[in-house]
VOGU-3710 file (C-alpha; in Angstrom, 3 decimals, decimal comma):
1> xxxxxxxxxx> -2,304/-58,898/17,550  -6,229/-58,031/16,807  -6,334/-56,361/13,735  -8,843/-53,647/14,281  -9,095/-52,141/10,944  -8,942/-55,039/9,507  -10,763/-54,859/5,627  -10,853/-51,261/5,803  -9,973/-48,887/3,293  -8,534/-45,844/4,946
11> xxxxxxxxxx> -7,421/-42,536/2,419  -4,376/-40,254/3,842  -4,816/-37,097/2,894  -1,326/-35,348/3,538  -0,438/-31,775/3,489  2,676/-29,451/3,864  3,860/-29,189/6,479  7,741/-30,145/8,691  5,319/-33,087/10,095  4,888/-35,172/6,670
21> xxxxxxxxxx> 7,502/-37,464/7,574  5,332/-38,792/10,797  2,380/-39,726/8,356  4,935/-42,256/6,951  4,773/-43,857/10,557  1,168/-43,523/11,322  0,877/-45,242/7,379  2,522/-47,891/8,717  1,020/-47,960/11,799  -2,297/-48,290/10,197
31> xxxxxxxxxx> -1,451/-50,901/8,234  -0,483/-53,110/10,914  -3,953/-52,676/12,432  -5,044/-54,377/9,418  -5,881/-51,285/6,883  -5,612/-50,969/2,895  -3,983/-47,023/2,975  -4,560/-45,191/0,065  -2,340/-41,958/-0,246  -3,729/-38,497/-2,017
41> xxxxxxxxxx> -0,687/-35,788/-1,393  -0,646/-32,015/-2,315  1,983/-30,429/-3,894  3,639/-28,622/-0,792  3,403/-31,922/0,976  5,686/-33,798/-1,627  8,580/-30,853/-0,932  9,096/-32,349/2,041  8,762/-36,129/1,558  8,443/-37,355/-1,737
51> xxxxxxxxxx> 5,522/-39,559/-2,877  7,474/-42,628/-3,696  8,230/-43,205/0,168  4,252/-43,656/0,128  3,975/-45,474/-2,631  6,584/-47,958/-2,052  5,125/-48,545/1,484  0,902/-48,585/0,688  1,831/-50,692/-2,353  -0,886/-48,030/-4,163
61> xxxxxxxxxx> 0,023/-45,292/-6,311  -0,147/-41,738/-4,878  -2,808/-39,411/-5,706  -1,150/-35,713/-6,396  -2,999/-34,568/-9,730  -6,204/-34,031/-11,161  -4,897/-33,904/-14,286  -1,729/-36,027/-14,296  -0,728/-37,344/-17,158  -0,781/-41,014/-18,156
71> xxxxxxxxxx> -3,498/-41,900/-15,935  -6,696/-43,120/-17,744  -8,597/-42,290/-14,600  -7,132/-39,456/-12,879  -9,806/-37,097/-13,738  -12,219/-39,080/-11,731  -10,001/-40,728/-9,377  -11,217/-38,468/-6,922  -14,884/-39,878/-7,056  -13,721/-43,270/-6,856
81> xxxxxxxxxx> -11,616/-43,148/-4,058  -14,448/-41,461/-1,791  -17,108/-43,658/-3,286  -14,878/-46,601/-1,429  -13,212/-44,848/1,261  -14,261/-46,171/4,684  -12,194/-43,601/6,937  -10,585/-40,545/5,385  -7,343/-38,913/7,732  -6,335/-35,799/6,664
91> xxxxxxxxxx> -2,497/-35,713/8,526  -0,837/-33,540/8,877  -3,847/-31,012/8,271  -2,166/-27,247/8,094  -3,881/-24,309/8,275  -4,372/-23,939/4,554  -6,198/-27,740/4,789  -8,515/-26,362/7,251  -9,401/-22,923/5,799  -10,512/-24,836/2,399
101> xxxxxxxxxx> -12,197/-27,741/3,921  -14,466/-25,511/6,043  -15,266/-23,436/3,537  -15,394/-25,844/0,372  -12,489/-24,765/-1,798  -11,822/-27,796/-4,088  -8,531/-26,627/-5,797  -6,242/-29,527/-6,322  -6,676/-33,258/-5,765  -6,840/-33,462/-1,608
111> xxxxxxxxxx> -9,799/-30,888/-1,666  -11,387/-31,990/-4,303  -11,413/-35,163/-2,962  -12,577/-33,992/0,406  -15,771/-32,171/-0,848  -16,885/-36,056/-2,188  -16,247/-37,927/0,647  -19,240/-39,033/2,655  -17,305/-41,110/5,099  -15,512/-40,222/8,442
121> xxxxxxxxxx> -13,112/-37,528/8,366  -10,237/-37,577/10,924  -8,364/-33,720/11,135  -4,482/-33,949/12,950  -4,313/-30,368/12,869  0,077/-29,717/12,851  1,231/-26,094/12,574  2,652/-23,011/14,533  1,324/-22,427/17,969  0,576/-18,766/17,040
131> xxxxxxxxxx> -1,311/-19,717/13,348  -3,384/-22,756/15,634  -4,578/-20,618/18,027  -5,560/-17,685/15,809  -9,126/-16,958/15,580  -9,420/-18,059/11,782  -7,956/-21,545/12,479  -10,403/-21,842/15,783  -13,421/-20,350/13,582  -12,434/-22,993/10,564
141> xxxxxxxxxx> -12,045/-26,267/13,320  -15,805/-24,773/14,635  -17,109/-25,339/11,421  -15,576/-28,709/10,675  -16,945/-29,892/14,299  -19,706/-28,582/13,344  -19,861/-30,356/10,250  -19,495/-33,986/11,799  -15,578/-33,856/11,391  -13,271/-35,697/13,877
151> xxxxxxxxxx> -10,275/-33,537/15,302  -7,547/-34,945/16,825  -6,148/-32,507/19,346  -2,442/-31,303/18,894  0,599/-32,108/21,220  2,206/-29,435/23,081  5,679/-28,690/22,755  8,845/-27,047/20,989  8,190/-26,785/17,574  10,140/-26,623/14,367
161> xxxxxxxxxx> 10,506/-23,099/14,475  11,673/-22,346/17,950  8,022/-21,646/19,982  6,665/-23,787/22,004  3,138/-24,522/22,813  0,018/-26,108/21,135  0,472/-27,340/17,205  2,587/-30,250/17,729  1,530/-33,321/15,252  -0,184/-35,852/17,349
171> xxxxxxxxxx> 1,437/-38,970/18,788  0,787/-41,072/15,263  0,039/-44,185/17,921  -2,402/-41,857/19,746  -4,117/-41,029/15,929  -4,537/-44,806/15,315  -6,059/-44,962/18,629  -8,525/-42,681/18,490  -9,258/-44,167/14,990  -9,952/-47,402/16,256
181> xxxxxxxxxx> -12,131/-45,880/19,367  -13,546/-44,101/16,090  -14,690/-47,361/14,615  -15,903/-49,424/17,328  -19,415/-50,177/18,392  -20,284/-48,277/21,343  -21,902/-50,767/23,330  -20,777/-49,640/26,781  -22,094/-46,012/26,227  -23,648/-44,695/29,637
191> xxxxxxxxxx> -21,471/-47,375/31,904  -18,717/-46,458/34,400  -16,296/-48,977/33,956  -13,646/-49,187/37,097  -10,381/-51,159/36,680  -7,251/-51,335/39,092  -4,056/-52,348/37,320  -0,317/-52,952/38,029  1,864/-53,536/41,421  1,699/-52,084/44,602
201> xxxxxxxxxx> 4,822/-51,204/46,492  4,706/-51,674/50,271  7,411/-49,533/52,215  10,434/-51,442/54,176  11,997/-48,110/55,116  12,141/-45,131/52,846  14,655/-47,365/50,315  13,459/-50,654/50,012  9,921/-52,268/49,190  8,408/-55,057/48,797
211> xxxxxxxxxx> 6,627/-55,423/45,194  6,367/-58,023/42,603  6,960/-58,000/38,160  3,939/-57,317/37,226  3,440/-54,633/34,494  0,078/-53,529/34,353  -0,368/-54,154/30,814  -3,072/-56,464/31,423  -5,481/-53,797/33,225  -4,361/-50,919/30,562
221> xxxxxxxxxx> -5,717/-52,986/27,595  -9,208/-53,213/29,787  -9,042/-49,917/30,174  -8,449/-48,969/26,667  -11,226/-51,432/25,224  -13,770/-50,187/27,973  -13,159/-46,375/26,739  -12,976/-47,579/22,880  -16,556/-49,240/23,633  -18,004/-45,535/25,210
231> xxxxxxxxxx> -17,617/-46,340/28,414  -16,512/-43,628/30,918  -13,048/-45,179/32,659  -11,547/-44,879/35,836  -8,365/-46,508/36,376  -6,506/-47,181/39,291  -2,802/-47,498/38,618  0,312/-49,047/41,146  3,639/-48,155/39,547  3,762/-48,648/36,386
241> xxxxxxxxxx> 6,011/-47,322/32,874  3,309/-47,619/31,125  1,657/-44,106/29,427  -2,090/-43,972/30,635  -4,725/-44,877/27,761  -6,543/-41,590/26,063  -9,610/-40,183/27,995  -9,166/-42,426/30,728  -9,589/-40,915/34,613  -6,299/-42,336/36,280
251> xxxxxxxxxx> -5,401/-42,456/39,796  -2,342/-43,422/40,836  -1,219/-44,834/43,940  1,396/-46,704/45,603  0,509/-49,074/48,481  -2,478/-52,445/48,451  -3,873/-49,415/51,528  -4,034/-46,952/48,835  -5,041/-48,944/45,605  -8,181/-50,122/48,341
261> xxxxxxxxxx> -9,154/-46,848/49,089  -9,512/-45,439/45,964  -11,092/-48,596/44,243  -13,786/-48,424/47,087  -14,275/-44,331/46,757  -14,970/-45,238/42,971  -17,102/-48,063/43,245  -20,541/-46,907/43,947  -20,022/-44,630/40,884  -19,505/-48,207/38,500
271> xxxxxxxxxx> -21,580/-49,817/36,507  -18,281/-52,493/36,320  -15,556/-53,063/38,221  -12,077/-55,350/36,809  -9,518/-55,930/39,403  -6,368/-57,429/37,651  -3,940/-55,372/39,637  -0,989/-57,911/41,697  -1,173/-56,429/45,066  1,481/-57,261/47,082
281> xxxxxxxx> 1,016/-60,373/49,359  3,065/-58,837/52,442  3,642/-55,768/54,039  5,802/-54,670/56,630  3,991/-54,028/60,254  6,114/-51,515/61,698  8,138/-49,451/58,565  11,320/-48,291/59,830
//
């Protein structure tokens, strides 16, 4: 596996919130991409997971205090750590995050830390649907945008509490993807890149088809690098199980007729076209 983040030095910034136990997974997640994680928790965070769970896992100790005692640098740990920082992810980032971050409250370790950072800064916004879509939180994400910071948009979906909606932490694979999209050189900026991927099924009768193994994994990777790289993606998809890469334009279809038809209808809009769909080698003449 290419290790994207590879020689990176990533800071977690992790707040309180029911979602602090999927940063443990997206930790993990980015290390396996390659990335030195550093952890910096607030207090509320830590009554939900403790910091040893991050500790034990980043191999580094967590940052919680200012002022903690025994450590000969804590006072200016916070300088150090953005001084070397290459990506900062603030996840989950609740309300509270938000609110001091776009308006430069440095009260405890996280937002002190925040306000020296000169790096990238990732936000994966998780709270209630009601406190994400009130006009505070919305004026406070402005700002940030505004500011040059990265947002992550929230799933949608029951929550903790009962509601359901917007607010859901984000898929911690879909974080690390936008991450790495976040990081790489955007050397297909301007290009329409259009791939076809997967099967296609051609009808016996309304049961049976003729089809073949192939998964379509090949053509989603394309189509994930080509969108990493800037490129605007259009992918045409047989019948696959695979979930569609971010901020890709998929069309699905079923049939070599179809997958032909809408490959052709996008093709004077590319700059690039991959075909490494397996379209079927037969098809029936008459389907019953």
């Amino acid at each position: 596996m290419i290790e994207h983040l590879k020689n990176k030095t990533i800071v977690l910034g992790v707040t309180g919130g029911i979602a602090v136990y999927k940063a443990v997974e997206l930790l993990r997640l980015l290390q396996k991409q390659g990335a030195k994680v550093r952890v910096i928790m607030t207090r509320s965070a830590m009554e939900f997971v403790g910091p040893m769970t991050f500790q034990a896992l980043s191999g580094e100790p967590v940052f919680a205090d200012l002022f903690e005692e025994g450590g000969s640098d804590a006072s200016i740990r916070h300088i150090r750590w953005a001084e070397t920082a290459d990506l900062v992810i603030v996840a989950p980032a609740t309300a509270n995050i938000i609110g001091k971050m776009a308006n430069g409250i440095a009260d405890d370790a996280l937002s002190t830390f925040l306000l020296a950072v000169r790096s990238k800064i990732v936000i994966c916004p998780a709270m209630n649907t009601a406190m994400y879509e009130s006009r505070a939180v919305q004026r406070n994400i402005e700002i940030l945008e505004n500011d040059g910071c990265y947002f992550v948009e929230p799933g949608v979906g029951e929550m903790a509490c009962g509601t359901t909606g917007a607010g859901r932490f984000p898929d911690p694979a879909d974080i690390v993807d936008r991450i790495i999209g976040l990081v790489t050189v955007k050397d297909l900026a301007g290009k329409h890149v259009l791939v076809s991927a997967g099967p296609t099924r051609e009808a016996i009768d309304p049961v049976r088809y003729i089809s073949n193994h192939s998964s379509g994994k090949m053509g989603y990777a394309i189509a994930r690098a080509a969108e990493r790289r800037g490129a605007r993606v259009t992918l045409v998809s047989g019948p696959v199980s695979l979930a569609p890469p971010l901020n890709v334009d998929l069309v699905k279809v079923q049939s070599a007729e179809e997958m032909k038809e809408a490959f052709l209808e996008a093709m004077d809009r590319a700059d690039i076209a991959v075909k490494v769909a397996a379209v079927a080698d037969y098809r029936v003449k008459h389907q019953a």
